[in-house]
Every structure is written in structure tokens, then in C-alpha cells.
C-alpha positions, 0 to 999 in steps of 0.5 A: 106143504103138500107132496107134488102127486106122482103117478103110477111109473114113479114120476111126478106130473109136472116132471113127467108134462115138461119131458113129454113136452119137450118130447112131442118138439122133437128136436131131441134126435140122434140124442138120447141114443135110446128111448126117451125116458117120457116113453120108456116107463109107460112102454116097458109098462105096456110090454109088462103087461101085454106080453109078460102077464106083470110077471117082474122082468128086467128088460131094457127096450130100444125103439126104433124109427121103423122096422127097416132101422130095427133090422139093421140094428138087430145084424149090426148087433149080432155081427158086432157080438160074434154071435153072426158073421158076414157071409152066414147062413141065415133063414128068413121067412116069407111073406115080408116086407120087400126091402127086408128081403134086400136088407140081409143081402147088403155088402155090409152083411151079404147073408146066404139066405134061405127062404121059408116060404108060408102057403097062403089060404083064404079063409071064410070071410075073405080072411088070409093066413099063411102056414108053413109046411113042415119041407120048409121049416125043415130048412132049418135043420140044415146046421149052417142056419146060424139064425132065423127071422121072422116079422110078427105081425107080418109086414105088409099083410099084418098077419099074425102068427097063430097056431095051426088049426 
């Protein structure tokens, strides 16, 4: 008897088919409290491979419902190791997402946020970018930043940053 075919990430098809099935009805929220097993291989493959060059790594990833969900678990988790406290200074650069300027503010966490402010050029061809001048990112020397954030690609303009030409 023939072995069942298995493919690149280690699980077979038929295996692989029924979880993504099984996904694609999603009914399987808040459970698993990370990402389904159907999406995590081929994720972590893609990360692999985008940002790590294949470099073997050992990375765990945590997919949320959208950024604003991400952020909040990103602080509840950096409250909840000791590594940020409620009340710390944090930085936070602009432009983003406007209810992610509200998020650090909430009782929960009521962060001292300092802004980084991005000038905006237009660019030939219509293009938009954004550059940080050296007085704001000097705000982070100031010792009381316990953490800096930043949305990359940028959330609403969808910029990514780059270097300074």
C-alpha cells in the first residue's frame, strides 16, 4: 500500500483538506487561543521566507482579529511581564490609525504618550512619504520612554517605511 502524499509543511493532504475545511466554517473562535494549526505552517513558512531569508528560526506567531486587537494584546502583554507598567511613558509615532492614538490612553493602561510626529513630502508622481526629523526622534532619548510603537506599513496611508533618501 502506497503512503498517503504529504507535502511541504509535514502534513498530508487529506489531513491537511479536513483542517482547513473545518477552518473556512469558523466556528472554531475563541478556540484555539492561537492560530489554527491549518494556518500557522504555511504562515510561519511565509514569514520564514519574507522576512528571515529561510534563515531556520524558531518563532511562534499570534494572529490576531485586526491591529486594534493586536495592540491591546501587545500592552496587556508587556503589563502583564513587568516589562511596562500603567502610567509609563511611552512613544508613539505618528501618522496612525486614529483609534490607535486613543488605545494607549484607556484607563487600563493610561500611558504618558509622547508623539513622534513624521513630516509628510509628496513626491513625484503623486507618491506621499513621511520622514522623521531628527527633534522628534530626539524625543526618545528622554529616559522615561520605556517603549516606542510604531504601524509599519503605516495604518491608514499604508506607507511603509524606508530609508532616508
Amino acid at each position: 500500500m502506497a503512503a498517503a502524499p504529504v507535502d511541504q509543511l509535514g502534513e498530508s493532504f487529506a489531513g491537511w483538506l479536513t483542517q482547513a475545511c473545518d477552518a473556512i466554517i469558523g466556528d472554531n473562535y475563541p478556540a484555539p487561543v492561537r492560530c489554527l494549526k491549518v494556518a500557522e505552517q504555511p504562515l510561519k513558512a511565509y514569514l520564514s521566507r519574507e522576512l528571515f531569508q529561510n534563515r531556520q528560526l524558531d518563532f511562534d506567531v499570534f494572529p490576531t482579529e485586526g491591529g486594534t486587537a493586536g495592540i491591546c494584546y501587545l500592552f496587556d502583554t508587556l503589563m502583564h511581564t513587568g516589562l511596562l507598567d500603567a502610567g509609563n511613558r511611552i512613544a508613539l509615532f505618528l501618522p496612525t490609525f486614529a483609534p490607535y492614538l486613543e488605545l494607549p490612553t484607556l484607563p487600563h493602561y493610561h500611558f504618558d504618550v509622547v508623539k513622534i510626529r513624521a513630516h509628510q513630502v509628496q513626491e513625484a508622481g503623486g507618491r506621499t512619504s513621511y520622514w522623521y526629523a531628527d527633534e522628534e526622534l530626539a524625543k526618545l532619548r528622554d529616559p522615561r520612554v520605556k517603549a516606542a510603537f510604531i504601524v509599519n506599513p503605516s495604518n491608514p496611508t499604508a506607507n511603509a517605511m524606508r530609508r532616508r533618501r
